[in-house]
C-alpha positions in Angstrom: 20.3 1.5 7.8 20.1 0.7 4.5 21.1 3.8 2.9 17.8 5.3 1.3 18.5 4.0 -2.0 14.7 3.5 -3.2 14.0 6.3 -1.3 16.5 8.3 -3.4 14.8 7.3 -6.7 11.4 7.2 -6.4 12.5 11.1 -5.2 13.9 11.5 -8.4 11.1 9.9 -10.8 8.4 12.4 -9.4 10.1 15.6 -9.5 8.6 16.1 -12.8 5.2 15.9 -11.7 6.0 18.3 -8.7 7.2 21.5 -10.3 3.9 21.0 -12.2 1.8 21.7 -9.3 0.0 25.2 -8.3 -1.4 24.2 -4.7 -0.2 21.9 -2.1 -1.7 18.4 -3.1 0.5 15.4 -1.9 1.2 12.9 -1.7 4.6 12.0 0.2 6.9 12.6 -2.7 6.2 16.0 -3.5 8.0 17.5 -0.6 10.9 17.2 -2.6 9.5 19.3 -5.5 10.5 22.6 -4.5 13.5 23.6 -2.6 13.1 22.2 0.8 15.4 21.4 4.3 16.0 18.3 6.1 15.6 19.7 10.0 16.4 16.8 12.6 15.6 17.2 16.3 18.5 16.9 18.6 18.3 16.3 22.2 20.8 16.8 25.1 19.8 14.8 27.1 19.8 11.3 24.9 23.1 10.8 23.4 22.0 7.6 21.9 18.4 9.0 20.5 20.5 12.1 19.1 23.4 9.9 17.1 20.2 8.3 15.3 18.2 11.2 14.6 21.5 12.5 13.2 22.4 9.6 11.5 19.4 9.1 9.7 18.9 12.6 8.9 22.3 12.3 7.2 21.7 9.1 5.5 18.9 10.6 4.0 20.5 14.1 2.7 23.2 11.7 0.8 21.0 9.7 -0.8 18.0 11.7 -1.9 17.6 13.4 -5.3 17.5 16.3 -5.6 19.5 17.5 -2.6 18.1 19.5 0.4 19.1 23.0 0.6 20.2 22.6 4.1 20.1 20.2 7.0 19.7 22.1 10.0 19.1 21.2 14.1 15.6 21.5 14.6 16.7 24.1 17.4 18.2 26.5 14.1 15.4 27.0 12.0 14.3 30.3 11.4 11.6 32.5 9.8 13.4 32.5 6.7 13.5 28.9 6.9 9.8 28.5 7.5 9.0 31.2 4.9 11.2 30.1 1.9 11.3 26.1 2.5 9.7 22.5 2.9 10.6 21.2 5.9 11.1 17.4 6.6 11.3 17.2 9.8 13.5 14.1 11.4 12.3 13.0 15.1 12.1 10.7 18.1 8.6 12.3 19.3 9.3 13.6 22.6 12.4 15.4 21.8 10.8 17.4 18.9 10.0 21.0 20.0 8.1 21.7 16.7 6.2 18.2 17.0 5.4 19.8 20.7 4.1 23.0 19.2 2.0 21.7 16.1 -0.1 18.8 17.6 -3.4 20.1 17.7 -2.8 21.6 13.8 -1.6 18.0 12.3 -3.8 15.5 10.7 -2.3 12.4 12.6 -2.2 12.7 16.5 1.1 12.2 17.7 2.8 11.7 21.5 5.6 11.0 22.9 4.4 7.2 23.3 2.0 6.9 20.2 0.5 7.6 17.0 -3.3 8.1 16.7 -5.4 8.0 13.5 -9.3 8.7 13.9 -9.9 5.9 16.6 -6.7 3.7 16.1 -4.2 4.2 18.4 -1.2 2.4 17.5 2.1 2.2 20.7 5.3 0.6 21.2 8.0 0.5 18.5 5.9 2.7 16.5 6.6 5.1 13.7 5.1 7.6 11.0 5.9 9.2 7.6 3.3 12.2 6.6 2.9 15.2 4.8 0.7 18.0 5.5 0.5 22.1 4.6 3.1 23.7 7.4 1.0 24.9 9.9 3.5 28.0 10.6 3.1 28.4 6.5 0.8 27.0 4.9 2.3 27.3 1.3 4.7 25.1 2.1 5.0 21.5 3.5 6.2 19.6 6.6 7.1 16.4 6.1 7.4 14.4 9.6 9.7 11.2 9.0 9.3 9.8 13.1 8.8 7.5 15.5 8.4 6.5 19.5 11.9 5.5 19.8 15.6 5.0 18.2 14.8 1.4 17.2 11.6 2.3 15.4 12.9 5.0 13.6 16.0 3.0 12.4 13.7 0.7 10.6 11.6 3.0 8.8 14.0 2.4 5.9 13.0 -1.4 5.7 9.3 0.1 4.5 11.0 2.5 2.2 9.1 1.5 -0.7 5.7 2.8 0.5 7.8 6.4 0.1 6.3 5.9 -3.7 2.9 5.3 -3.5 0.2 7.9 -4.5 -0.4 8.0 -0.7 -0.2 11.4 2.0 0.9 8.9 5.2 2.0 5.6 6.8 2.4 4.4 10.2 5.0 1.2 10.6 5.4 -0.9 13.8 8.1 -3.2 14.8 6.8 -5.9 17.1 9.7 -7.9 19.2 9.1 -11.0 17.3 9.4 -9.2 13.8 13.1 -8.5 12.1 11.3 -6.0 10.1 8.7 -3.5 10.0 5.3 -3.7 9.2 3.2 -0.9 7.8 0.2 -0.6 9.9 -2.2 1.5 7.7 -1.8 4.5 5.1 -4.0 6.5 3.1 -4.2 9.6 1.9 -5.8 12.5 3.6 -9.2 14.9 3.0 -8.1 17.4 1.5 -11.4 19.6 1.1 -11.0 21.9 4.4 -8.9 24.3 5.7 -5.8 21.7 6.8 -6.2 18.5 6.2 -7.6 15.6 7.7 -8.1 12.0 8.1 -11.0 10.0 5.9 -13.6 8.5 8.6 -13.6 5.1 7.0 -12.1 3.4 3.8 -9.9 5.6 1.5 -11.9 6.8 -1.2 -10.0 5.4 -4.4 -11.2 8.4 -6.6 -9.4 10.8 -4.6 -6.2 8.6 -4.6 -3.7 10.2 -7.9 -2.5 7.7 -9.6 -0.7 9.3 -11.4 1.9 9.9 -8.6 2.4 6.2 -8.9 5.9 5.0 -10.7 3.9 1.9 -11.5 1.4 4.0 -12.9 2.0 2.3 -16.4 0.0 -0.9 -15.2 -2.6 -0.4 -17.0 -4.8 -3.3 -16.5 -6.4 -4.4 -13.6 -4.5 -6.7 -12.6 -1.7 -5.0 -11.9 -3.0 -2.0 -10.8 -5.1 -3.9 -8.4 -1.7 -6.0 -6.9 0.8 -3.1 -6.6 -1.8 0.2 -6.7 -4.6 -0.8 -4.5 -4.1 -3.4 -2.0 -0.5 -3.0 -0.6 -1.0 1.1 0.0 -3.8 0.6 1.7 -3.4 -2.5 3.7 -6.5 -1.7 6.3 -9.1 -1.6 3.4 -7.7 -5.1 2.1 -8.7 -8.6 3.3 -7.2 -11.4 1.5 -10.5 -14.3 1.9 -9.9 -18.2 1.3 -12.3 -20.7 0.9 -13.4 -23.5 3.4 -16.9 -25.2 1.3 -14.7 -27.5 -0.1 -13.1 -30.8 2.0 -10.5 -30.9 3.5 -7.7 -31.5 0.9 -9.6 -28.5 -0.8 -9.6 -26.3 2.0 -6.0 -26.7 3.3 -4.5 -26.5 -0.3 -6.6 -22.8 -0.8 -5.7 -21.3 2.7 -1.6 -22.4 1.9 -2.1 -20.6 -1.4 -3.8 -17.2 0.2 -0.7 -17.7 2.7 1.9 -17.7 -0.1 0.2 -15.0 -2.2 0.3 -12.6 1.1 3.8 -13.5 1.8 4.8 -13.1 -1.7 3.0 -9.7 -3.0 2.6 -8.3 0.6 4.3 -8.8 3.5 7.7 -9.0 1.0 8.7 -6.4 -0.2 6.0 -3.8 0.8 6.0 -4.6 4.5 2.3 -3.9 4.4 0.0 -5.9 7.3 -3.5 -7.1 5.2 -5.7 -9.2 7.3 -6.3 -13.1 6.0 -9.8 -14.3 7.1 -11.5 -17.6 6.2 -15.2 -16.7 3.8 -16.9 -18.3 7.1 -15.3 -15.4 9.5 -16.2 -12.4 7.0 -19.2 -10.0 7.6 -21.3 -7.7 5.4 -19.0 -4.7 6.7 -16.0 -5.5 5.6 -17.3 -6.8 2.7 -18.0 -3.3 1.7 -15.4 -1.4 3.0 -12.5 -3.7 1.8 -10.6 -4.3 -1.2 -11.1 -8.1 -1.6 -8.7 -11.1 -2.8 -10.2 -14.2 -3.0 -9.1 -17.6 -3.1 -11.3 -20.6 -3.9 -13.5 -22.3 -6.4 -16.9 -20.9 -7.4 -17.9 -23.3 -4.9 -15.2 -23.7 -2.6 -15.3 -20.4 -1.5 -18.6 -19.0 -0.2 -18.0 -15.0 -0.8 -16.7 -15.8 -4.4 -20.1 -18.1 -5.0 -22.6 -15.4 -3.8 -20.7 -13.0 -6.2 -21.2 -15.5 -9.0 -23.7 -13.3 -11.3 -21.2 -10.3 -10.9 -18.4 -11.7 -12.7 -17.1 -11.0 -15.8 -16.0 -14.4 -16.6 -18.3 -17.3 -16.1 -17.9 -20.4 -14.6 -20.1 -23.2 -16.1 -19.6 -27.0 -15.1 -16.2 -28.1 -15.8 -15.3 -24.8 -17.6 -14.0 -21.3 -16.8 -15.6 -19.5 -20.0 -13.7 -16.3 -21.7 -14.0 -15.9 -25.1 -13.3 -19.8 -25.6 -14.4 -22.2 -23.0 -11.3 -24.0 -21.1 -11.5 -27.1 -18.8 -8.4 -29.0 -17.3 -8.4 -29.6 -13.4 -5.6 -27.8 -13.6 -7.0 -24.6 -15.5 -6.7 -21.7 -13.7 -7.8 -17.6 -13.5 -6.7 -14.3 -11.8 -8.7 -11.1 -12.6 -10.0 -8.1 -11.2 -12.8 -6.5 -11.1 -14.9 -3.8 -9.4 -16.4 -5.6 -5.8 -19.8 -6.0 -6.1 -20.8 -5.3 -2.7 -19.2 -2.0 -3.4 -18.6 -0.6 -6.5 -15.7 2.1 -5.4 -13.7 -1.0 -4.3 -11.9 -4.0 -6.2 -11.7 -7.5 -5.7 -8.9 -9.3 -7.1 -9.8 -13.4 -7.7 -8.1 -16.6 -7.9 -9.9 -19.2 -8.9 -10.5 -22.3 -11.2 -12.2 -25.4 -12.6 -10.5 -27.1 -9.6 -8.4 -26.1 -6.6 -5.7 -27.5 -8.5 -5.6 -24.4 -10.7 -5.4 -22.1 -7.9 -1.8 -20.5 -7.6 -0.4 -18.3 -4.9 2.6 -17.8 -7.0 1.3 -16.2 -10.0 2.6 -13.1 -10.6 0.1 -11.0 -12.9 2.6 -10.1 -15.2 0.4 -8.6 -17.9 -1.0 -5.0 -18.1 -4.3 -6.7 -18.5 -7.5 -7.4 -16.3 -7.8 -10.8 -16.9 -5.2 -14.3 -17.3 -6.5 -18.0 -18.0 -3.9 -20.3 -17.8 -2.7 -23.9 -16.9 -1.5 -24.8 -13.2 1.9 -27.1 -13.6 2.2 -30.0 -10.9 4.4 -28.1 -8.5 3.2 -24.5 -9.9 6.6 -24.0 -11.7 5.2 -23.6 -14.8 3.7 -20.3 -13.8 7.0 -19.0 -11.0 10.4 -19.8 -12.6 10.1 -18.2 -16.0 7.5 -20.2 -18.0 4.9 -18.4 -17.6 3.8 -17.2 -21.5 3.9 -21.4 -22.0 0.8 -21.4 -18.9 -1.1 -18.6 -20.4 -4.8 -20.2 -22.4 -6.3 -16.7 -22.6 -5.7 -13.2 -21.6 -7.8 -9.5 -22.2 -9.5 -6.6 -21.0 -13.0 -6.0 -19.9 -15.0 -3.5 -21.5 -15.2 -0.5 -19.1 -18.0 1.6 -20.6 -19.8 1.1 -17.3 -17.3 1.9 -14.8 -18.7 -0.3 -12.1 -19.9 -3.0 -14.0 -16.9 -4.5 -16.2 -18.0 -7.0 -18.3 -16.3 -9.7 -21.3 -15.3 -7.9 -24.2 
């Protein structure tokens, strides 16, 4: 166990925002924003499953900010307890009583073996973090932090960071050949009934609250679209390369779709998002997805039937901003609503040639927009040149909301 150190923080930089609020809203964070007691279930018959409940129940009361007003065996809490405080709640499944009693009155289906959303169903070294109105008090919040088993739950803490995203939930798996966990899917959760409950389909982005965010300052699209959008909600995100070009062309694009996963995804955020070659992807997920492509205009088929939608032309040999740049090596990453569905993004990676494509850039601007030039080996854009590599950057004019265009 890692000790709950980002956990700790990202507690800390969103307190403000809680003590602002007047009804129970989300997301994961604000649990902490009034007082609130760190309950952890405790089983007799388990001596293993109980030292690492306890131990992570303990890890977390030392580390997070502010401090719980108690931490309590799940078998102690009172109606004083339910009346006056948050609970997060600390559990292997089947040794939580409270888990036991609550099923059919939580948004995510739990049992003893497994986690349900809607029709996923998700078992083995499985686990869940959520918050939801209490259903024994529904002006206050439970908090479930659990999972199917010991060695689940003590890697929750490797996908620690999802703890602050503008998100309600996030279910993590650890499969044997992994050394780390993997978040599954997350989202936040209708909040229009009586309790609360799981979207159908994709997370709507306009009910998402940004503002929760502590990268909330990335402005541009950009960024917003690489840390806001695509690694909390990893099951609404396909990552696309191209395969219309030859084979050189093909291999290099896939490598660089592979690199920019591994690199902005899968480290640090432990998120899972699907890679799929423009061949294998159909009109559905096409419109339920948030979309980053990788590929020329015509190396990569989904990127070429989008050509009219983007805000940035390309024309021959040039990739044309507010100047015109060529090079094989010139290069472009920029985001933009997706065309096929306006309430989604797509995030693109493109150039004049395939040799301007680059996994490794890191979209370090608050803008929508970067032209630059591809070095040889890509260094000029990875180890610290990258204001050298930059031709052009900017924003597009928003005035139409789902149509961004050049300013």
């Amino acid at each position: 166990m890692k000790g709950f150190s980002k956990i700790s923080i990202l507690f800390l930089i969103c307190l403000p925002f809680a003590f602002c609020q007047s009804k129970l809203k989300g997301p994961l964070d604000d649990v902490v924003g009034s007082p609130y007691i760190i309950v952890y279930s405790s089983p007799s018959g388990d001596a293993e499953d109980a030292k690492a409940i306890r131990e992570f129940a303990e890890a977390l009361k030392n580390n997070a900010s502010p401090s719980p007003s108690a931490l309590k065996e799940e078998a102690g809490i009172g109606s004083e307890d339910i009346r006056n405080f948050n609970i997060v709640l600390i559990t292997i499944f089947r040794h939580s009583s409270l888990i036991n009693k609550l099923r059919d009155s939580l948004p995510i289906k739990i049992e003893d073996d497994a986690i349900a959303c809607g029709k996923r169903t998700y078992r083995g070294n499985v686990g869940v973090a959520f918050i939801c109105p209490n259903p024994l008090n529904p002006s206050k919040y439970l908090a479930v932090f659990g999972a199917t088993n010991r060695l689940a739950l003590n890697h929750l803490d490797d996908v620690e960071a999802y703890f602050g995203f503008p998100i309600d939930y996030f279910i993590f798996s650890l499969k044997s050949e992994q050394t780390s966990a993997l978040v599954e899917e997350a989202g936040i959760f209708n909040k229009e009934g009586e309790k609360w409950s799981l979207y159908p389909g994709a997370i709507p982005l306009d009910k998402v609250r940004w503002d929760w965010n502590p990268k909330r300052l990335y402005k541009g699209a950009l960024r917003r679209v690489t840390y806001n959008i695509i690694p909390p909600f990893p099951q609404d995100a396909l990552i696309i390369y191209g395969t219309q070009g030859d084979k050189e062309e093909n291999e290099y694009v896939k490598e660089q779709a592979l690199k920019w996963r591994d690199k902005f995804i899968t480290t640090p955020w432990g998120a899972k998002v699907d890679v799929k070659a423009d061949r294998d992807v159909g009109n559905y997920e096409l419109k339920n997805k948030n979309l980053v492509i990788f590929g020329t205009i015509k190396g990569n088929a989904i990127l070429s039937a989008m050509k009219e939608n983007l805000p940035i032309r390309f024309q021959g040999r040039f990739i044309v901003g507010k100047l015109p740049h060529t090079g094989e090596r010139t290069g472009i990453a920029m985001a933009f609503p997706n065309p096929f569905n306006k309430e989604k993004f797509v995030l693109v990676y493109s150039g004049v040639t395939y040799l301007g494509i680059n996994g490794d850039f890191p979209t370090l601007s608050h803008t929508d927009y970067e032209i630059y030039r591809n070095s040889p080996d890509g260094a000029g854009i990875y180890f610290g040149r990258h204001e050298e590599c930059i031709l052009e950057i900017g924003w597009f004019d928003k005035s139409d909301s789902k149509n961004w265009k050049l300013k």
